[in-house]
mmCIF file as gemmi writes it, N, C-alpha and C atoms, coordinates in Angstrom:
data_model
loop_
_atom_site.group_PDB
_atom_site.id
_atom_site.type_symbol
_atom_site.label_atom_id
_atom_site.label_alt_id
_atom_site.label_comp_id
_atom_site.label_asym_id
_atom_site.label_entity_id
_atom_site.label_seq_id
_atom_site.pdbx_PDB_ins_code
_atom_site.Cartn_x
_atom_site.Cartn_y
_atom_site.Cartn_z
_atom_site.occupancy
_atom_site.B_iso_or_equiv
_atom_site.pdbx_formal_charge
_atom_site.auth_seq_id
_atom_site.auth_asym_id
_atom_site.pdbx_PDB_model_num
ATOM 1 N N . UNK Axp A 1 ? 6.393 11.703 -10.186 1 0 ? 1 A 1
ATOM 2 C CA . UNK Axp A 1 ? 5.207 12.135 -9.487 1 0 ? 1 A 1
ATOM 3 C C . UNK Axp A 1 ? 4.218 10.953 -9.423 1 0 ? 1 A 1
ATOM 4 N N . UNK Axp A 2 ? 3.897 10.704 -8.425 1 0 ? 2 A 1
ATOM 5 C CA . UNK Axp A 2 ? 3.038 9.437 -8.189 1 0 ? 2 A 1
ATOM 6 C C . UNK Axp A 2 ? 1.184 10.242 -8.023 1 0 ? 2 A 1
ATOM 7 N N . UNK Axp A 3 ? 0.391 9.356 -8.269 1 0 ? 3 A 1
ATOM 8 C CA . UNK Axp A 3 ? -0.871 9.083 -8.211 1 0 ? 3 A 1
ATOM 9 C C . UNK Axp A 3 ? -1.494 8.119 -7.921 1 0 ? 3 A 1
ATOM 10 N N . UNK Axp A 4 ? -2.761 8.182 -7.721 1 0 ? 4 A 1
ATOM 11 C CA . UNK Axp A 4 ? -3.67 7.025 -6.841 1 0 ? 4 A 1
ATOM 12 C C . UNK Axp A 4 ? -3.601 5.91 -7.7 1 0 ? 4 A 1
ATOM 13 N N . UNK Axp A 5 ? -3.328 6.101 -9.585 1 0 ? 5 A 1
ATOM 14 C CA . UNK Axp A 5 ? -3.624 5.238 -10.167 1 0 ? 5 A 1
ATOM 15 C C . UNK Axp A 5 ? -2.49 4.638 -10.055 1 0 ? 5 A 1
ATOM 16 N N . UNK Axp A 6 ? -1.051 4.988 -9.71 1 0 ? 6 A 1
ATOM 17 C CA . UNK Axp A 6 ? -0.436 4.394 -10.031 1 0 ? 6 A 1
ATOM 18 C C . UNK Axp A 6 ? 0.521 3.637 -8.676 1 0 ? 6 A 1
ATOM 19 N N . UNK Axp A 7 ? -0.229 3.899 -7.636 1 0 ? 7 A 1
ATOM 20 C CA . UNK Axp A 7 ? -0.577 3.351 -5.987 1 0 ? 7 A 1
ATOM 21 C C . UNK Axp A 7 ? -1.194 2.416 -6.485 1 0 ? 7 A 1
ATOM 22 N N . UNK Axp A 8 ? -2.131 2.736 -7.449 1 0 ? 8 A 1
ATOM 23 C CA . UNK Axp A 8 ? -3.383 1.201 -7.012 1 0 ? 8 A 1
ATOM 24 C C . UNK Axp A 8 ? -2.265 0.078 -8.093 1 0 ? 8 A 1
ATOM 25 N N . UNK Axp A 9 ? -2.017 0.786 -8.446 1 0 ? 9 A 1
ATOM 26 C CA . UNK Axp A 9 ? -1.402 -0.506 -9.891 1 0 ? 9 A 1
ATOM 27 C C . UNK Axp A 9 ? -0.33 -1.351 -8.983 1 0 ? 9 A 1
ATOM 28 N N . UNK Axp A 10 ? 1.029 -0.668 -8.158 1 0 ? 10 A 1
ATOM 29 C CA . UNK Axp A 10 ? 1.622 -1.047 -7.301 1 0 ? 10 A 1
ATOM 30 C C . UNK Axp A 10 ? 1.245 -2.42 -6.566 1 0 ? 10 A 1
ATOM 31 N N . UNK Axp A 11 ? -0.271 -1.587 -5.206 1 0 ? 11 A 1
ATOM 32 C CA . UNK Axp A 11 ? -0.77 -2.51 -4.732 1 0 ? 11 A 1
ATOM 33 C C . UNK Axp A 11 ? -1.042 -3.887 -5.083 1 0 ? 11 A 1
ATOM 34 N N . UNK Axp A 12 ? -1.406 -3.456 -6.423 1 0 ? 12 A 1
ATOM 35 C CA . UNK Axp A 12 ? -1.882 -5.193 -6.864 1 0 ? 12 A 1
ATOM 36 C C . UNK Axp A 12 ? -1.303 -5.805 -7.389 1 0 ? 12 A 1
ATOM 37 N N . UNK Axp A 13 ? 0.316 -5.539 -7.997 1 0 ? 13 A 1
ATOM 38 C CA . UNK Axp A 13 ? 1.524 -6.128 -8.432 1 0 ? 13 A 1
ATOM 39 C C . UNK Axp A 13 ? 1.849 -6.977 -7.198 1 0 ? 13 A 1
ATOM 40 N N . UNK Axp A 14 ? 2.007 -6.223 -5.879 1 0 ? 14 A 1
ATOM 41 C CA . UNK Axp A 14 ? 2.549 -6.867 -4.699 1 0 ? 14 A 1
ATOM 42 C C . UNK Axp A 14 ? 1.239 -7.381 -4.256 1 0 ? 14 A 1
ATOM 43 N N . UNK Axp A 15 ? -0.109 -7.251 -4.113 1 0 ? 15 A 1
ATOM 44 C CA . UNK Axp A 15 ? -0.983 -8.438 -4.338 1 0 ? 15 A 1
ATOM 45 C C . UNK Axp A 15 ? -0.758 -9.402 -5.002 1 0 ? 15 A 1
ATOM 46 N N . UNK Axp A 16 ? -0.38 -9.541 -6.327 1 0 ? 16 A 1
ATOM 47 C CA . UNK Axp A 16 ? -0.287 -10.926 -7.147 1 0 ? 16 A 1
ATOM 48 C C . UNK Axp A 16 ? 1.022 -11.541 -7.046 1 0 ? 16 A 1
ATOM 49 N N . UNK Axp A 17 ? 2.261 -10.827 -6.209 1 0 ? 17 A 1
ATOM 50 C CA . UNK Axp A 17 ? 3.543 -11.655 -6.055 1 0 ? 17 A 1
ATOM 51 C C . UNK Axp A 17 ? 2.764 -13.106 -5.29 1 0 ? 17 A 1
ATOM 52 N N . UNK Axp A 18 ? 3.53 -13.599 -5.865 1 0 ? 18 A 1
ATOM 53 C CA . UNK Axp A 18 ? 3.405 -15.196 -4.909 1 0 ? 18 A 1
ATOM 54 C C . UNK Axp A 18 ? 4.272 -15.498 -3.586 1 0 ? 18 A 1
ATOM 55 N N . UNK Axp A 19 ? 5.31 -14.361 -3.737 1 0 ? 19 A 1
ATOM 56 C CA . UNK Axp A 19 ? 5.801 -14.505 -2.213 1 0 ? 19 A 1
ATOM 57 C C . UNK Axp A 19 ? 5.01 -13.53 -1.22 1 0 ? 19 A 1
ATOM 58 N N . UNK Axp A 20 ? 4.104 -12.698 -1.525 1 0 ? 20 A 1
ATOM 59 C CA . UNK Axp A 20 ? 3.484 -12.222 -0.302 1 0 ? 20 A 1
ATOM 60 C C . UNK Axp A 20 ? 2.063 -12.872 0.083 1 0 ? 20 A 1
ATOM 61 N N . UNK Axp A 21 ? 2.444 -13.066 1.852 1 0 ? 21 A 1
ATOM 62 C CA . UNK Axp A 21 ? 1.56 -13.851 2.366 1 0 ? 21 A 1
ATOM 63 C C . UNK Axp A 21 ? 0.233 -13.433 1.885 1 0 ? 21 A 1
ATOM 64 N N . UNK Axp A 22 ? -0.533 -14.821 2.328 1 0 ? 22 A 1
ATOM 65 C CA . UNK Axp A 22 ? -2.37 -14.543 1.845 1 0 ? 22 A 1
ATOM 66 C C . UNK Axp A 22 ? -2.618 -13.392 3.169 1 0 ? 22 A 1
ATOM 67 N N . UNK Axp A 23 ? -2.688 -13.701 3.97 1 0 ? 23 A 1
ATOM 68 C CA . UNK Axp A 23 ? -2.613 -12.33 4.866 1 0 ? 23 A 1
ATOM 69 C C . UNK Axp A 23 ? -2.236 -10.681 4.596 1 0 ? 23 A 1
ATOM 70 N N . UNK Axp A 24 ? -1.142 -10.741 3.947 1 0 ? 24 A 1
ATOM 71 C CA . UNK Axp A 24 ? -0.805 -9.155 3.242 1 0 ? 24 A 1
ATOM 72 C C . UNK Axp A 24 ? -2.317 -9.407 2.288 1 0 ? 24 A 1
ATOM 73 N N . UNK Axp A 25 ? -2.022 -10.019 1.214 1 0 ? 25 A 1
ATOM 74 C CA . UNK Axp A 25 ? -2.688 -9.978 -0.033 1 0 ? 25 A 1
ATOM 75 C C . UNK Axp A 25 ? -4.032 -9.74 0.645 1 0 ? 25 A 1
ATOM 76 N N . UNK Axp A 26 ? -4.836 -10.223 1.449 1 0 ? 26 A 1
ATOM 77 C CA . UNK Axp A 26 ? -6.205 -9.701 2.219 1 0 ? 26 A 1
ATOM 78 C C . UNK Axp A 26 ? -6.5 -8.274 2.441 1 0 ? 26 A 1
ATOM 79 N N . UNK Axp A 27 ? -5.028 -8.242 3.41 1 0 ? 27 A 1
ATOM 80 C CA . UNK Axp A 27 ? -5.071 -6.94 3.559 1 0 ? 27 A 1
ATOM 81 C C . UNK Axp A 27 ? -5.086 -5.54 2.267 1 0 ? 27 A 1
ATOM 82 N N . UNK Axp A 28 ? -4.025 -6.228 1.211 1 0 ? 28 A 1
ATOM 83 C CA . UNK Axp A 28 ? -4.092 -5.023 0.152 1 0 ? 28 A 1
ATOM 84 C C . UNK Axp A 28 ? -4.852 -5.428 -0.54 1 0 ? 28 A 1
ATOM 85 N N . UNK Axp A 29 ? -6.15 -6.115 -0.78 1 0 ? 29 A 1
ATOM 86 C CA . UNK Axp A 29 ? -7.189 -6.598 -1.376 1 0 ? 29 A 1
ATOM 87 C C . UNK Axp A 29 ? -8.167 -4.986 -0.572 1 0 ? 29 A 1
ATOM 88 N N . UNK Axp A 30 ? -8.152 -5.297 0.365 1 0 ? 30 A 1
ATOM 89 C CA . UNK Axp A 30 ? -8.658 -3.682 1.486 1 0 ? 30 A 1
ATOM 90 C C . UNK Axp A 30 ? -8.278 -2.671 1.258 1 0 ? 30 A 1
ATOM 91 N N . UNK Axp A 31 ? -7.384 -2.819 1.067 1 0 ? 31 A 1
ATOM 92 C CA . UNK Axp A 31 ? -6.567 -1.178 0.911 1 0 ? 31 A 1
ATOM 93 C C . UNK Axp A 31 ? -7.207 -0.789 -0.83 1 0 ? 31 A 1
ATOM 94 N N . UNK Axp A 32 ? -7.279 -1.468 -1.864 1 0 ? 32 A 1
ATOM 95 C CA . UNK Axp A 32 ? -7.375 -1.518 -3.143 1 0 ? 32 A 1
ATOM 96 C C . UNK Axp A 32 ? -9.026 -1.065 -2.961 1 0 ? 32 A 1
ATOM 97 N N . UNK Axp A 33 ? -10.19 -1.144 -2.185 1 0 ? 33 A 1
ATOM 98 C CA . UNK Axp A 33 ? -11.304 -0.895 -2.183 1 0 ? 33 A 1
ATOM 99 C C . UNK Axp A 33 ? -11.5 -0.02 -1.637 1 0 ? 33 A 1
ATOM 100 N N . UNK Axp A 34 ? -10.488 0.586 -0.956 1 0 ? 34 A 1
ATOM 101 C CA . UNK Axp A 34 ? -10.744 1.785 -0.104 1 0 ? 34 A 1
ATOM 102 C C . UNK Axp A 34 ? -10.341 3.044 -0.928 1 0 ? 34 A 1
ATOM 103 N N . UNK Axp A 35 ? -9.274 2.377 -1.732 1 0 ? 35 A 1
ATOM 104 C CA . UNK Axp A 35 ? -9.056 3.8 -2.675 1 0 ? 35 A 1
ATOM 105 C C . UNK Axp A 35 ? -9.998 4.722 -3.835 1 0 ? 35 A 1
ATOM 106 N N . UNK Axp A 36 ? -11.072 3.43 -4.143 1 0 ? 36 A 1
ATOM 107 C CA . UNK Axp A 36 ? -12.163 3.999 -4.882 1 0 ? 36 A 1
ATOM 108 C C . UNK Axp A 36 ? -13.063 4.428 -4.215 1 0 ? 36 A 1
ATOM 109 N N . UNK Axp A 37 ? -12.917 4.301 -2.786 1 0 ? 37 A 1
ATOM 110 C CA . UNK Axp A 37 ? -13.883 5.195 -2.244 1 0 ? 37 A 1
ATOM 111 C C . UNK Axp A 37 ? -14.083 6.814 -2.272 1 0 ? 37 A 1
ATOM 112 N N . UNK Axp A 38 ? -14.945 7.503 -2.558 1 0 ? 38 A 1
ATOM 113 C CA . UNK Axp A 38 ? -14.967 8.792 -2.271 1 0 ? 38 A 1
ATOM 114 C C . UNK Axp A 38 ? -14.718 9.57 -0.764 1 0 ? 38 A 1
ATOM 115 N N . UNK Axp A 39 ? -13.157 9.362 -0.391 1 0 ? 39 A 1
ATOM 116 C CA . UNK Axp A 39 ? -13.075 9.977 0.543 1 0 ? 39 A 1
ATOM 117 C C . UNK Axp A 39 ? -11.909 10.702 0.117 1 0 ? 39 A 1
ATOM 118 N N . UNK Axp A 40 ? -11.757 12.053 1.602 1 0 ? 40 A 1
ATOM 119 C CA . UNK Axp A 40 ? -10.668 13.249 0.639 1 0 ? 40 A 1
ATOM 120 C C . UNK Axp A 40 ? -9.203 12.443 0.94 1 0 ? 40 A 1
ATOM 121 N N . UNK Axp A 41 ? -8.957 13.392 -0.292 1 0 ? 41 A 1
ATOM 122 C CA . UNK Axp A 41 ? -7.426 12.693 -0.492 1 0 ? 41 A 1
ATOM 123 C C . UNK Axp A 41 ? -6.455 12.599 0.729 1 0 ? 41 A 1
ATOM 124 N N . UNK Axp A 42 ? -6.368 13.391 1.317 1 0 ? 42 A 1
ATOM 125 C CA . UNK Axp A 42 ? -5.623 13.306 2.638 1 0 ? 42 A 1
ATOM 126 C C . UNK Axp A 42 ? -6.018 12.529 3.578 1 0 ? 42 A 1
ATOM 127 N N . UNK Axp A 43 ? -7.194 12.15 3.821 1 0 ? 43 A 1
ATOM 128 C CA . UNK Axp A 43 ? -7.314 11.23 4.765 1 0 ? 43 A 1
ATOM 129 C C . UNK Axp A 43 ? -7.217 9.633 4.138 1 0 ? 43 A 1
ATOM 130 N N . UNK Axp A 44 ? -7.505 10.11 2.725 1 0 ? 44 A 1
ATOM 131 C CA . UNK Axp A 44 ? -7.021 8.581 2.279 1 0 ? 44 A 1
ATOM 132 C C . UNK Axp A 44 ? -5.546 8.144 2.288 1 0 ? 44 A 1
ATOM 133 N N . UNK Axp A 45 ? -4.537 9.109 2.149 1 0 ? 45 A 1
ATOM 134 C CA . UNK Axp A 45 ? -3.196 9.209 2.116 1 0 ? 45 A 1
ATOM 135 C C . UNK Axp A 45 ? -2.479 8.898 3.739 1 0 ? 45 A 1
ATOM 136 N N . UNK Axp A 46 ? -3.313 9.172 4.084 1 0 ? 46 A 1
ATOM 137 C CA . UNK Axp A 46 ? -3.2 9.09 5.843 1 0 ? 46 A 1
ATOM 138 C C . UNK Axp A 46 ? -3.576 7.55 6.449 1 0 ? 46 A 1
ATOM 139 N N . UNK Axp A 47 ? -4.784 6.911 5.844 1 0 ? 47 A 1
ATOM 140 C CA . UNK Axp A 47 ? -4.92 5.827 6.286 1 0 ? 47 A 1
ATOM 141 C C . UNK Axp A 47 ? -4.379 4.975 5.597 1 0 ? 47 A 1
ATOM 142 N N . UNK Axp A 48 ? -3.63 5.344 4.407 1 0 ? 48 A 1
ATOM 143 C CA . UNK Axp A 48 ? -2.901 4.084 3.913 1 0 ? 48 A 1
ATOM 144 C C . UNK Axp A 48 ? -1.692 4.108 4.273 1 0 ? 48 A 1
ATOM 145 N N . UNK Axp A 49 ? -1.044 5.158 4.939 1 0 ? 49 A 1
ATOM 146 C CA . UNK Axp A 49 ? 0.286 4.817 5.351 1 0 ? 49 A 1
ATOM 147 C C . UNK Axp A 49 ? -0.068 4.614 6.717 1 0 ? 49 A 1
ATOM 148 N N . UNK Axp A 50 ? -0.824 4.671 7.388 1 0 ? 50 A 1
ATOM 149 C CA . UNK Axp A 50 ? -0.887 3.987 8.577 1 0 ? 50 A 1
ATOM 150 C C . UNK Axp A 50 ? -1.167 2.098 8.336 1 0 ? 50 A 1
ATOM 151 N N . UNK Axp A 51 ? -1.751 1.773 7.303 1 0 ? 51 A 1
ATOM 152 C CA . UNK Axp A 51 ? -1.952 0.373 7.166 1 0 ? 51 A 1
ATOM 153 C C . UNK Axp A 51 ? -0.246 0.143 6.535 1 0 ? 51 A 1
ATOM 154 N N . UNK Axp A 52 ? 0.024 1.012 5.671 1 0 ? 52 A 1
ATOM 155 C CA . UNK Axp A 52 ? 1.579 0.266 5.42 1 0 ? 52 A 1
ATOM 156 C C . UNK Axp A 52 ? 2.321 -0.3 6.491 1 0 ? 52 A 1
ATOM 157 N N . UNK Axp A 53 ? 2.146 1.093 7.656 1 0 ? 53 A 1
ATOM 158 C CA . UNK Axp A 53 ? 3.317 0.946 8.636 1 0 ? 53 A 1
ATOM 159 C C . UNK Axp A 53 ? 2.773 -0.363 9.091 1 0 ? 53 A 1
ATOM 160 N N . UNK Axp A 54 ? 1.967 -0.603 9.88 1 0 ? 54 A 1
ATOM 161 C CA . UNK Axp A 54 ? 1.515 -1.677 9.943 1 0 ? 54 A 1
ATOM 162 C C . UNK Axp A 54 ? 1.772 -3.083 9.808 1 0 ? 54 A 1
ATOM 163 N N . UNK Axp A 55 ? 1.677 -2.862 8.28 1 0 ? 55 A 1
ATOM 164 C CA . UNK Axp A 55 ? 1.99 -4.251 7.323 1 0 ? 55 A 1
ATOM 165 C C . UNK Axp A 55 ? 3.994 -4.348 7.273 1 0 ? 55 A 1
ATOM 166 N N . UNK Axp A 56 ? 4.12 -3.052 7.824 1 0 ? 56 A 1
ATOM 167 C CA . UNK Axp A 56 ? 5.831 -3.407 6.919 1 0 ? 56 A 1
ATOM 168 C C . UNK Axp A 56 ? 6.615 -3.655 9.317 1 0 ? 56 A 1
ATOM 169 N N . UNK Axp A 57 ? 5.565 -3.805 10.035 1 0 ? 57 A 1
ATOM 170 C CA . UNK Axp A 57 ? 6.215 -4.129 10.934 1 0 ? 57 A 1
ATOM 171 C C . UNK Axp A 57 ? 6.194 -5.139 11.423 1 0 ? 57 A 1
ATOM 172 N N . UNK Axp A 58 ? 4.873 -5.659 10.579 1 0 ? 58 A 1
ATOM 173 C CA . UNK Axp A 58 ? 5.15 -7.921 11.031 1 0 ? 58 A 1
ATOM 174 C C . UNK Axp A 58 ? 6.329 -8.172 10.216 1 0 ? 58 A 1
ATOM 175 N N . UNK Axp A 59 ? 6.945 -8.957 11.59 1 0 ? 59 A 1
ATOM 176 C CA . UNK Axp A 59 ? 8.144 -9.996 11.419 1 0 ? 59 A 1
ATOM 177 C C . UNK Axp A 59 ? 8.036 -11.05 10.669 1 0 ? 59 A 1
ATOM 178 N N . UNK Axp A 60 ? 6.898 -11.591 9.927 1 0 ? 60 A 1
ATOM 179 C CA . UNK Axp A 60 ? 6.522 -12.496 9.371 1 0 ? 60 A 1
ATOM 180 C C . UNK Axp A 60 ? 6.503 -12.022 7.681 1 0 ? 60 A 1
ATOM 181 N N . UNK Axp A 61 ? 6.647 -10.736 7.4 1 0 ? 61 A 1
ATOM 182 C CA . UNK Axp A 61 ? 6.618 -10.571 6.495 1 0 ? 61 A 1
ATOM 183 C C . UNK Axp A 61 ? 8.098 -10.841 5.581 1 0 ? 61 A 1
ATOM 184 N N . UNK Axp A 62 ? 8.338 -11.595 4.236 1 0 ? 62 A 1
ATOM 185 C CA . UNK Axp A 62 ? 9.692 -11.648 3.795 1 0 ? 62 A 1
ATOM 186 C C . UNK Axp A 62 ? 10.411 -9.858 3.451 1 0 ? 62 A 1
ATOM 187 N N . UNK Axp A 63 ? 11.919 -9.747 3.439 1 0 ? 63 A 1
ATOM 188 C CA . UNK Axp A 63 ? 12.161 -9.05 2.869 1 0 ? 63 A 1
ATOM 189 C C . UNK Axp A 63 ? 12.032 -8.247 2.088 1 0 ? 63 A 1
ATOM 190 N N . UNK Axp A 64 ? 11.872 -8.497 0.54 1 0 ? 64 A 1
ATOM 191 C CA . UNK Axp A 64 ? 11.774 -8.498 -0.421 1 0 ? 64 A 1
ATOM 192 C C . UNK Axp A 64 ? 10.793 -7.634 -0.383 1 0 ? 64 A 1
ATOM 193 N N . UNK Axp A 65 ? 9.103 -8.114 0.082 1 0 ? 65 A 1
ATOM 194 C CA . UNK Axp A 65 ? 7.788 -7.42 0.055 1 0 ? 65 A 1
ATOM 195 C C . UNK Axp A 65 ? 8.084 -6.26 0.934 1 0 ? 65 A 1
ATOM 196 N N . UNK Axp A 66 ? 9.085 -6.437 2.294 1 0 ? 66 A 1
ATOM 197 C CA . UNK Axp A 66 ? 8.864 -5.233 2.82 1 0 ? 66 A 1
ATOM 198 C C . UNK Axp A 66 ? 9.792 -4.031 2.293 1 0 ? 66 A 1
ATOM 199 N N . UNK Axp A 67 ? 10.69 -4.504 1.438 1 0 ? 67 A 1
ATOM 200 C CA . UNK Axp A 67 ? 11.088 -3.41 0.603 1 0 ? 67 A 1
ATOM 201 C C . UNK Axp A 67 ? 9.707 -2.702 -0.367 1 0 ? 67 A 1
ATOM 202 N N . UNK Axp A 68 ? 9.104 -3.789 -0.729 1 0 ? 68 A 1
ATOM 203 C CA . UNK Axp A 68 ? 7.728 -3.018 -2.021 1 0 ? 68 A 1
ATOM 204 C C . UNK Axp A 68 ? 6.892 -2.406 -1.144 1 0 ? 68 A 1
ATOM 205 N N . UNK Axp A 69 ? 6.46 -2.285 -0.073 1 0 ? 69 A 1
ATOM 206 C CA . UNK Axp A 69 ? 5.559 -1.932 1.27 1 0 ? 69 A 1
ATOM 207 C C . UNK Axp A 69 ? 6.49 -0.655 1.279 1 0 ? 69 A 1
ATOM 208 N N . UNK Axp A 70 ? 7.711 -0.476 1.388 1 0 ? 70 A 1
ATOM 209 C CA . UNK Axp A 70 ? 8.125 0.77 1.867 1 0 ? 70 A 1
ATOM 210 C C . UNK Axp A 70 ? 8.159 1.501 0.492 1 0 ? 70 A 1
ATOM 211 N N . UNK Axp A 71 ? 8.185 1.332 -1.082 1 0 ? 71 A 1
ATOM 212 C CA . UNK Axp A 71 ? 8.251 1.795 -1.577 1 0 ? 71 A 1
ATOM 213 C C . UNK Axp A 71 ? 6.985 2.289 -2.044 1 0 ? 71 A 1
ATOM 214 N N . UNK Axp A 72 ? 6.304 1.913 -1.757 1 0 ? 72 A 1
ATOM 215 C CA . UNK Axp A 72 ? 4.445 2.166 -2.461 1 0 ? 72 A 1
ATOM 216 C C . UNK Axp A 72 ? 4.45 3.433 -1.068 1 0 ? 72 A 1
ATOM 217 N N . UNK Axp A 73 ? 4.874 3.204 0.328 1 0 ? 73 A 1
ATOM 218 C CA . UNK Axp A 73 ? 4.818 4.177 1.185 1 0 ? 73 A 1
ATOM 219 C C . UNK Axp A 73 ? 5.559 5.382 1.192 1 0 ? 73 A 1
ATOM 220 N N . UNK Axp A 74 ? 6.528 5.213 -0.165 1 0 ? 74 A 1
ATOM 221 C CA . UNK Axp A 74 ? 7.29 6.359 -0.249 1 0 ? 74 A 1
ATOM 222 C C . UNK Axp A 74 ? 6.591 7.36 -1.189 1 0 ? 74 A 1
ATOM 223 N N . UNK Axp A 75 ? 5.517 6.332 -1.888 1 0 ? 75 A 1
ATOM 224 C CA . UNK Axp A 75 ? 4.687 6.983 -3.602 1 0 ? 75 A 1
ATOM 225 C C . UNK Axp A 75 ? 3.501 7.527 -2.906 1 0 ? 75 A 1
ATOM 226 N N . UNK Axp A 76 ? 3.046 6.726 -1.718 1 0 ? 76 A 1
ATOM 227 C CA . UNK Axp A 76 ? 2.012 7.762 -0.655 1 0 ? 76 A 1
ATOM 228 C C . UNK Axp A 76 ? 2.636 9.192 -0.275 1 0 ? 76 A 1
ATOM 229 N N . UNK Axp A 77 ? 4.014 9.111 0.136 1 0 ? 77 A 1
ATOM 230 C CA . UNK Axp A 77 ? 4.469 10.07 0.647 1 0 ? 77 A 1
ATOM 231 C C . UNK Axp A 77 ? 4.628 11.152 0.064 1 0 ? 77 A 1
ATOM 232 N N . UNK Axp A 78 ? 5.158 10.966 -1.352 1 0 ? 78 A 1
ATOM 233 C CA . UNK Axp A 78 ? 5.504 11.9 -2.475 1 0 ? 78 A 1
ATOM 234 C C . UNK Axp A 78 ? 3.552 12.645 -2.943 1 0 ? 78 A 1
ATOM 235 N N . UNK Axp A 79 ? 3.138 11.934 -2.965 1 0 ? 79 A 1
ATOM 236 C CA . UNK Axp A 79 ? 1.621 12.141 -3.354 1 0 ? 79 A 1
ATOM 237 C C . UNK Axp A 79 ? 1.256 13.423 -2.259 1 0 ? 79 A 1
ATOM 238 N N . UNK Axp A 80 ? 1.431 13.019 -0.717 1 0 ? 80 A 1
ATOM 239 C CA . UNK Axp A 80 ? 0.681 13.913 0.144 1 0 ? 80 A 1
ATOM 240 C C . UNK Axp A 80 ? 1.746 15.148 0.361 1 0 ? 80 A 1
ATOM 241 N N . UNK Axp A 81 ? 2.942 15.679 -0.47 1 0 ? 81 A 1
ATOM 242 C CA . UNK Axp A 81 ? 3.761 16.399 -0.606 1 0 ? 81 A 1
ATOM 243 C C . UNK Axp A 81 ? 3.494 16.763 -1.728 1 0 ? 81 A 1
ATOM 244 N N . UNK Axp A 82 ? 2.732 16.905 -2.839 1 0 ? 82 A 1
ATOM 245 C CA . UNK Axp A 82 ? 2.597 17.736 -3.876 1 0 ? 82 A 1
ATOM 246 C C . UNK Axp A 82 ? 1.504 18.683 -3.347 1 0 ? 82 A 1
């Protein structure tokens, strides 16, 4: 069973890889400030898998990260299904 805390912990693992671009890392630098925001859970669950999809459809991104991009989007997924 996944949670926000353990989304945010994710995020910033694949923030601090050294193979994901400074560009991702910007981006989930964003995503990581948005989650402490007080907004409802579903729309937060909603706008972060819309930034995943996003992030996991540049061609520029390596492999590897877009496997961790789809898996943090699977821990969104499981989250907005409980």
């Amino acid at each position: 069973m996944a949670s926000f805390g353990k989304i945010e912990f994710a995020i910033k693992m694949l923030q601090e890889d050294q193979g994901t671009p400074r560009s991702v890392r910007e981006k989930l630098s964003r995503m990581i400030v948005y989650l402490k925001q007080p907004v409802d859970d579903s729309t937060k669950i909603s706008t972060l898998l819309s930034e995943f999809e996003e992030l996991s459809s540049d061609v520029n991104i390596p492999p590897f990260i877009r496997m961790q991009i789809y898996s943090i989007s699977g821990m969104l997924e499981a989250l907005r299904n409980e």
